[in-house]
C-alpha positions in Angstrom: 1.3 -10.2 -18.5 -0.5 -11.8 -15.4 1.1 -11.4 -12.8 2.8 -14.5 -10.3 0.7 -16.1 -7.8 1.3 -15.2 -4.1 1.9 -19.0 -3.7 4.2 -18.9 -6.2 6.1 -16.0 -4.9 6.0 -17.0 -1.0 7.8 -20.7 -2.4 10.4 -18.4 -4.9 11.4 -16.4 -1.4 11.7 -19.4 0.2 14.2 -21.3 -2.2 16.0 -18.0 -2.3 16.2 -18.2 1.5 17.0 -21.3 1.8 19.8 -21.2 -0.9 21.3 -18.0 0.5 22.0 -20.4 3.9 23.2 -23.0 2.0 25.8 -21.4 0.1 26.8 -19.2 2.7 27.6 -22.0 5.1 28.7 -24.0 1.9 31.1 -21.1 0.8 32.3 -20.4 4.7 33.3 -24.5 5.2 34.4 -24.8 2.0 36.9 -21.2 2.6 37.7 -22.7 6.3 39.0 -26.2 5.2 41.2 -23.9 2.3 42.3 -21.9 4.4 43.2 -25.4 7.1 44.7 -27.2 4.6 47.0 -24.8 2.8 47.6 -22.8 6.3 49.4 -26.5 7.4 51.6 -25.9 4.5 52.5 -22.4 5.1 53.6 -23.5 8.4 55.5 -25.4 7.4 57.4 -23.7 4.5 58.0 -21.3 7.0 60.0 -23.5 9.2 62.2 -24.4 5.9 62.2 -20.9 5.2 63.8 -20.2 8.9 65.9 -23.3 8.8 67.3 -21.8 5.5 68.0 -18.5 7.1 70.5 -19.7 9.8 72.6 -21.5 6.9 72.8 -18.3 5.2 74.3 -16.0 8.1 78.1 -17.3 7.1 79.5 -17.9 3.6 80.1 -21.2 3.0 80.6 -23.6 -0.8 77.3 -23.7 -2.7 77.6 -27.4 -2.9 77.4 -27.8 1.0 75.2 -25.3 1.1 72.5 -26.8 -1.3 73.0 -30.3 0.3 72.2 -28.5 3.8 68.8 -26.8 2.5 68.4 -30.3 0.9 68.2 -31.5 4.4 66.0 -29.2 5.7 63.6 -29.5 3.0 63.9 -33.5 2.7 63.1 -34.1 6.4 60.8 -37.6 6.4 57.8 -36.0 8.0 57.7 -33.2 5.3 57.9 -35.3 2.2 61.1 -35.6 -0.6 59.6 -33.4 -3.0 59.8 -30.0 -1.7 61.4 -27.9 -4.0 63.7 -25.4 -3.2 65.7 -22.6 -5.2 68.4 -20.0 -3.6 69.9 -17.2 -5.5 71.0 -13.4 -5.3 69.7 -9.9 -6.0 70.8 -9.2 -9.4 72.9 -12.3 -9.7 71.9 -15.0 -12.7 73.1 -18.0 -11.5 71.6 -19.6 -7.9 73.6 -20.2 -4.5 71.8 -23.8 -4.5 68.4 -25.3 -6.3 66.7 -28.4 -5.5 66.7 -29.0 -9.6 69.2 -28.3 -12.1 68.8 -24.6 -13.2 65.8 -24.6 -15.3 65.5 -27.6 -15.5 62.2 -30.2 -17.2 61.5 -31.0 -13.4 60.6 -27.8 -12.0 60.2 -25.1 -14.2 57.9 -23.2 -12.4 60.6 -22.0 -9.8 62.3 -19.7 -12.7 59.2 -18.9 -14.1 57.8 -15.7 -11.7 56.6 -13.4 -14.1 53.3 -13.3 -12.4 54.1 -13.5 -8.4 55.2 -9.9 -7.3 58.5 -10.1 -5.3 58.3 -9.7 -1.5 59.0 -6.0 0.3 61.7 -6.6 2.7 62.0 -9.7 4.2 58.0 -10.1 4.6 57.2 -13.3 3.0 55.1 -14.0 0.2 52.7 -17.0 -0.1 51.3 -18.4 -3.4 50.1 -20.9 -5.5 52.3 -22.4 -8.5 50.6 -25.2 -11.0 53.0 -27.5 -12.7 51.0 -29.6 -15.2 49.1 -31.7 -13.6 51.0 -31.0 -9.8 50.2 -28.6 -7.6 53.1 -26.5 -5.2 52.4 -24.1 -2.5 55.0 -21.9 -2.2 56.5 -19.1 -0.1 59.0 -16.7 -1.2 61.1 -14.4 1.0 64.5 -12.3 0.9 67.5 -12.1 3.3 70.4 -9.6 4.0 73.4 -12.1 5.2 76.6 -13.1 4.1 75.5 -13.1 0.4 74.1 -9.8 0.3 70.3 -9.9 -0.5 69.6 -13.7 -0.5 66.1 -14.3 -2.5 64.6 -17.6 -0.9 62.0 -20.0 -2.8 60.3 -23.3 -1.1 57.8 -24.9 -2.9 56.0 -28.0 -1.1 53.4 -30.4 -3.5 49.8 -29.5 -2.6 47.6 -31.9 -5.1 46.5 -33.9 -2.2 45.4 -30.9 -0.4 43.8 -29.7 -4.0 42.0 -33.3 -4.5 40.9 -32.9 -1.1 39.3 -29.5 -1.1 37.8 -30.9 -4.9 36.2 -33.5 -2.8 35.3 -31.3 -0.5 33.6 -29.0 -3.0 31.5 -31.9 -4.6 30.5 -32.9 -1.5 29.4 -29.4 -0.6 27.5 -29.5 -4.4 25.7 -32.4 -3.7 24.5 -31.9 0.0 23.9 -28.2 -1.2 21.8 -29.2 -3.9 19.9 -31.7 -1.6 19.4 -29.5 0.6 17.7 -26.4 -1.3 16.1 -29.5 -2.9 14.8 -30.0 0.4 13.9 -26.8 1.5 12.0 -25.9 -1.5 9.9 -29.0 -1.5 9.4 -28.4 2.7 8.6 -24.6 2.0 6.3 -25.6 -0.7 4.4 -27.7 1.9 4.6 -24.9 4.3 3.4 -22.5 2.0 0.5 -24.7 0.9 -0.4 -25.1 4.7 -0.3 -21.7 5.4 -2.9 -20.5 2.5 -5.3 -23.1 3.6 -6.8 -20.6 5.4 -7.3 -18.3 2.9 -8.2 -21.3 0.6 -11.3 -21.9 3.0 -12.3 -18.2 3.6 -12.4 -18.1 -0.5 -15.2 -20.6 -0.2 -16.7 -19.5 2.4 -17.0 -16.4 0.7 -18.0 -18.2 -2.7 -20.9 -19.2 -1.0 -22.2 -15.9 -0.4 -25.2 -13.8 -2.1 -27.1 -11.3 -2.4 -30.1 -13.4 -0.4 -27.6 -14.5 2.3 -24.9 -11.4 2.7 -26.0 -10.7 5.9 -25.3 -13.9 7.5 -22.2 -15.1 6.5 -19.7 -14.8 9.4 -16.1 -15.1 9.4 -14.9 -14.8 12.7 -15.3 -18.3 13.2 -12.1 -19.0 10.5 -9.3 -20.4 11.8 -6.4 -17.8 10.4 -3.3 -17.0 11.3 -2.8 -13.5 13.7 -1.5 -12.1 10.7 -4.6 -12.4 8.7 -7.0 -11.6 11.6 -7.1 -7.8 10.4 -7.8 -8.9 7.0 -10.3 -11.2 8.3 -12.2 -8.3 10.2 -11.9 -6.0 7.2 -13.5 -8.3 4.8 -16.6 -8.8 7.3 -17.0 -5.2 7.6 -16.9 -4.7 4.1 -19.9 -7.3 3.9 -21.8 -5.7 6.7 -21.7 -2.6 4.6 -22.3 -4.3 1.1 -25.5 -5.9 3.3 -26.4 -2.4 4.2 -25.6 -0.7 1.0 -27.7 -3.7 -0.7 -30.5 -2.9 1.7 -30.8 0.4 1.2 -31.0 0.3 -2.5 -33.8 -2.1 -2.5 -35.7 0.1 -0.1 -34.3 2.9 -2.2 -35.9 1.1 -5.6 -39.1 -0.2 -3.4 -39.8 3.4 -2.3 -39.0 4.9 -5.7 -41.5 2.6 -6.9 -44.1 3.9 -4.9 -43.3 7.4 -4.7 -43.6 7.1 -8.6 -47.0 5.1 -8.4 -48.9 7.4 -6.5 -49.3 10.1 -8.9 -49.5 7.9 -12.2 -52.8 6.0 -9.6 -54.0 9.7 -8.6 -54.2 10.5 -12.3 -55.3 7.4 -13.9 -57.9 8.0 -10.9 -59.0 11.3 -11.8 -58.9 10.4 -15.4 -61.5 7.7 -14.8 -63.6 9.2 -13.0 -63.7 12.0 -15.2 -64.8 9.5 -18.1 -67.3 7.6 -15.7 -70.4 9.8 -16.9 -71.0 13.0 -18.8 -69.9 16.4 -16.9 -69.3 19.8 -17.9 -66.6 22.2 -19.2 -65.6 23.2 -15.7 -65.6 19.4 -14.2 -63.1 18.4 -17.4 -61.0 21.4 -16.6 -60.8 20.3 -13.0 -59.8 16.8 -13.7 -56.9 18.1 -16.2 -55.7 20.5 -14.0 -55.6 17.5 -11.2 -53.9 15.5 -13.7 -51.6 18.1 -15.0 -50.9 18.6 -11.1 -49.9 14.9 -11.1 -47.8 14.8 -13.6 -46.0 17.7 -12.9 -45.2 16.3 -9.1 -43.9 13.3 -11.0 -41.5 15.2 -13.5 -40.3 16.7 -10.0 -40.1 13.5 -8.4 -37.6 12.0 -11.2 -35.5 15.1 -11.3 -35.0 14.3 -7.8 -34.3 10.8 -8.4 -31.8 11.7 -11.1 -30.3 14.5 -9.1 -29.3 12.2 -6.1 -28.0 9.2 -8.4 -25.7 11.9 -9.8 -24.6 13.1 -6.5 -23.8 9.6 -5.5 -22.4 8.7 -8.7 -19.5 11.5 -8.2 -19.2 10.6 -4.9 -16.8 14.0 -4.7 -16.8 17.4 -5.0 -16.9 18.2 -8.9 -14.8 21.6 -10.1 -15.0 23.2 -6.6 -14.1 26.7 -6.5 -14.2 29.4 -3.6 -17.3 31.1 -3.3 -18.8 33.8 -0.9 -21.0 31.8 0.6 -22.5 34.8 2.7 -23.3 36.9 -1.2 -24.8 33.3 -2.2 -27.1 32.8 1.0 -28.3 36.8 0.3 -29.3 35.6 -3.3 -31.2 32.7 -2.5 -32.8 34.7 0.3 -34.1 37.4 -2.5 -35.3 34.5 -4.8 -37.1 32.5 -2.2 -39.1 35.6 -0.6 -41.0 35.9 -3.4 -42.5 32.5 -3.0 -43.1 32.9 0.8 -45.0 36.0 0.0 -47.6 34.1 -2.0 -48.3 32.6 1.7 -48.0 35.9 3.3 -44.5 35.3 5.0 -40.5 36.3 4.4 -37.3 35.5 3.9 -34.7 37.2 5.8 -30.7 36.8 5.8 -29.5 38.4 8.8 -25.7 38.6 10.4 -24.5 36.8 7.4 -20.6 36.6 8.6 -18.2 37.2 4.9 -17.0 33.8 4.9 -15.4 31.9 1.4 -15.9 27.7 1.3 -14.2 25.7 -1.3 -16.9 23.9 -3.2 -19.4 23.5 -6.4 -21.8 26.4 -6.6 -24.7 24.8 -8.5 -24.5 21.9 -5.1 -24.6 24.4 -2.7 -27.4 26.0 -4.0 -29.1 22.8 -4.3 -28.5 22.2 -0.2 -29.9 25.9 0.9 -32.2 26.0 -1.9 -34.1 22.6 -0.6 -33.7 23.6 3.1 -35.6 26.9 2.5 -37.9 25.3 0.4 -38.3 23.2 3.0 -38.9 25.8 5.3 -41.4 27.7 3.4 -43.3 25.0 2.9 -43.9 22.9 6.2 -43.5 26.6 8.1 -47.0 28.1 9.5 -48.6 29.9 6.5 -47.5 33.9 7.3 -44.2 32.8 8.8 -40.5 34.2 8.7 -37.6 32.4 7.3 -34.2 33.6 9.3 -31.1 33.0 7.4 -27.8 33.4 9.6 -24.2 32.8 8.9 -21.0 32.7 11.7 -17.2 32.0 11.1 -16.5 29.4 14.0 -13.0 29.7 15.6 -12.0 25.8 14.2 -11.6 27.2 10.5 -15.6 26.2 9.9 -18.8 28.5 9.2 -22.4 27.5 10.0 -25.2 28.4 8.2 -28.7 28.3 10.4 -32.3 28.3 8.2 -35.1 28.9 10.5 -38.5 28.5 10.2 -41.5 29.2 12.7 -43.0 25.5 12.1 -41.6 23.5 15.2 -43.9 20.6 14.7 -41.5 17.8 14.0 -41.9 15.5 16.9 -38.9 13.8 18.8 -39.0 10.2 17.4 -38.6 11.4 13.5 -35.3 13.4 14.3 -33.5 10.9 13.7 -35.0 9.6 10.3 -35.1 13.3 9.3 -32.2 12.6 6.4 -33.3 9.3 5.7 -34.4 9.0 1.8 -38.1 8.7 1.3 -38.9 10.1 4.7 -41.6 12.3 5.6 -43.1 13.0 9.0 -46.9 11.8 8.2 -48.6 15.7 9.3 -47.1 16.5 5.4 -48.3 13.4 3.8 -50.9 15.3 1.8 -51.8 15.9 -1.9 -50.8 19.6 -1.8 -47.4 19.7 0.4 -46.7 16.2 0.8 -42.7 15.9 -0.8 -40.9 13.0 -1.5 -38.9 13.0 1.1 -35.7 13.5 -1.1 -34.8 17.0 -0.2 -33.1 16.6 3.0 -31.6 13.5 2.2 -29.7 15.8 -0.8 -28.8 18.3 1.2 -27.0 16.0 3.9 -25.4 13.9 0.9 -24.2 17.5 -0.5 -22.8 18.6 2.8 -20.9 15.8 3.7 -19.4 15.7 0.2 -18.0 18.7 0.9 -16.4 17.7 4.5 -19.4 19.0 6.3 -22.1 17.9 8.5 -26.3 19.1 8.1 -28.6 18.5 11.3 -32.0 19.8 12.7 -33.3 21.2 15.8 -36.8 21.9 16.6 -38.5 23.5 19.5 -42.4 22.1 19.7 -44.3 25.4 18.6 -41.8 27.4 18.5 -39.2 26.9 15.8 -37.4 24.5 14.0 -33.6 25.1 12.4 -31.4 23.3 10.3 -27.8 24.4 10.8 -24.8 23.6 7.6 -21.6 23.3 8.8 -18.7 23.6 6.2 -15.2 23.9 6.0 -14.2 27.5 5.5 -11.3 29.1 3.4 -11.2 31.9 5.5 -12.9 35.4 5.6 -13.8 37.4 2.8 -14.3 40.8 4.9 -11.8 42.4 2.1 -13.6 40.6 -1.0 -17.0 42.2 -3.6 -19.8 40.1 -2.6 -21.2 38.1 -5.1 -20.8 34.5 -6.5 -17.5 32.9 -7.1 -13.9 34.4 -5.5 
């Protein structure tokens, strides 16, 4: 099911709102002029009630007695058709009534089946309906000459009723109108305050891949509100921009890196078939080739091996490993290489420390940074593998070579993908410039950081920093905890 339209849901809130106010107030006037109207009554059913009272303190004959509360009750200024109805606690037949007992006039003053007698002589007030007529009525007792005295006044309130039905429509109508109102004046409201949104929608419908870099948005008129979204949305495109960058550099310097041994070959290949040559010359020119090709089956496993690190774009299946037993393993399998060259490998003061992480991707980082090392290091050179726990919960890990000949200005594009300082852009040591650029994207996948420090002629070093578990002075070295 799709889900409702923001402008949809800001106009729903709105005619909620606005009908919330509307019948509130309607409800409030509608319970005041009630409460008005039938409160005049009560007053003055009250003064009959007490004007009752002081005929009922001496005994007197029930005829004089009924045309006394007749008088009360009859006044001019309260109307002759107040009923009335007088009679005592357990007695059947009434001191005085306004009506003959139970009579077709008023039959609602015997019939009290559903109005709960008073307690004491607190009065009771309540609504009777006789057909089409409408009484308010109060109802009270009194100890006095007759014993306990049960007192009923009824006054006709179906002017008061016509009134508060007026009332009511009234409240319906304007009600009605008014929510009508408010809807159609939030609607406009709503529409007004999404225009904003509505042009930074085209503004942004404008945009591609040949112009994401120069759209700006900061000179939208929003609301404060949407400022922060605003902002967001133009960072986002500054990194889309630079993302989109990098990839066509990224496919650009692929493209090259993969077109410089497919040209060396095809090169060697044809001038190996220029002319007639001997066994030894053909054996050159396939060994050259084979050369070639083999740097180019390297070069895609690099390629593929850093789209799948950027594809996971996390940690996959981490585990805790030893790294100090894993740097002492890599040490013994890369020493045999630098001995071909006359050099070493050697881990020293490798501090027992566990990191949470994948062990085939941390091999990858230390593996390329000593390969690294063995390979731009002076031919003969040591390789010094450290390891420390730092006091903020993190180890470093320090690869060392004797090279120091990187020069200041390529620091900083040291980790940048397809980057080579241009002493090692030869046939025979000349990489890709893919290997450190791994290594960094491996060691800030796992919350750490990778960076380089060289002294001119005396040593360059490459330092890992990771998060670490703790220590593992009390666990076998070896692999995975």
């Amino acid at each position: 099911m799709k889900p409702i339209s923001l402008r949809w849901r800001i106009r729903l809130l709105v005619t909620l709102v606005v009908m919330t106010v509307v019948t509130a107030v309607s409800a409030t006037s509608y319970l005041r002029f009630r409460t008005a109207y039938l409160g005049h009554i009560d007053r003055m059913l009250e003064i009959m009630s007490k004007g009752i009272l002081t005929e009922l303190d001496e005994p007197q004959d029930p005829r004089e007695l009924a045309d006394k509360v007749r008088l009360i009750t009859d006044s001019p200024w309260r109307g002759p058709e107040t009923h009335f109805r007088l009679w005592v606690e357990g007695d059947d037949a009434d001191l005085a009534a306004s009506v003959p007992a139970r009579g077709k006039k008023a039959p609602f003053l015997w019939d009290l089946q559903d109005v709960g007698p008073p307690e004491g002589e607190a009065p009771v007030f309540f609504s009777l309906t006789d057909k089409k007529k409408h009484f308010r009525a109060l109802w009270t007792r009194h100890a006095g000459a007759y014993g306990n005295v049960n007192i009923l006044v009824a006054h006709p309130s179906s002017f008061e009723h016509r009134r508060l039905n007026e009332l009511l429509v009234m409240l319906l109508v304007v009600g009605g109108g008014l929510i009508l109102a408010g809807a159609t004046l939030g609607a406009w409201l709503v529409l007004l305050g999404l225009r904003p949104l509505g042009a930074a929608a085209s503004r942004l419908a404008g945009i591609t891949d040949a112009n994401l870099g120069k759209q700006h948005l900061s000179d939208l008129a929003v609301p404060t509100e949407l400022e922060p979204v605003v902002h967001e949305v133009a960072c986002l495109l500054e990194r889309l921009d630079a993302a989109l960058a990098q990839q066509k550099q990224f496919v650009a310097d692929a493209s090259h890196e993969l077109r410089t041994p497919l040209t060396l070959a095809q090169s060697t290949l044809q001038l190996a078939n220029s002319k007639d040559r001997g066994v030894p010359e053909y054996r050159k020119a396939v060994e050259e080739t084979l050369a070639d090709l083999d740097r180019m089956e390297w070069l895609i496993h690099q390629l593929l091996t850093l789209a799948r690190i950027d594809r996971l774009g996390r940690v996959p299946e981490p585990v805790d490993l030893c790294l100090d037993a894993m740097l002492q393993e890599l040490a013994i399998e890369h020493h045999a290489r630098a001995s071909e060259h006359g050099g070493e490998v050697v881990a020293t003061d490798l501090a027992p420390c566990v990191v949470h992480g994948n062990e085939e991707m941390l091999a990858l980082l230390f593996s390329n940074l000593l390969d690294n090392a063995i390979t731009y290091g002076p031919p003969g050179g040591t390789v010094r593998i450290g390891l420390e726990y730092g006091p903020d919960a993190c180890c470093t890990a320090a690869i060392q070579d004797e090279g120091g000949n990187i020069p200041p200005e390529a620091m900083p594009h040291l980790f940048d993908r397809f980057y080579r300082v241009e002493s090692s852009r030869h046939r025979n040591t000349g990489g890709a410039g893919l290997g450190l650029a791994i290594a960094r994207q491996v060691a800030v996948q796992h919350g750490g950081d990778l960076w380089a420090t060289s002294t001119p002629g005396t040593s360059t070093t490459f330092h890992v920093r990771l998060p670490c578990e703790r220590r593992c002075d009390d666990l076998p070295a070896g692999g995975a905890v």
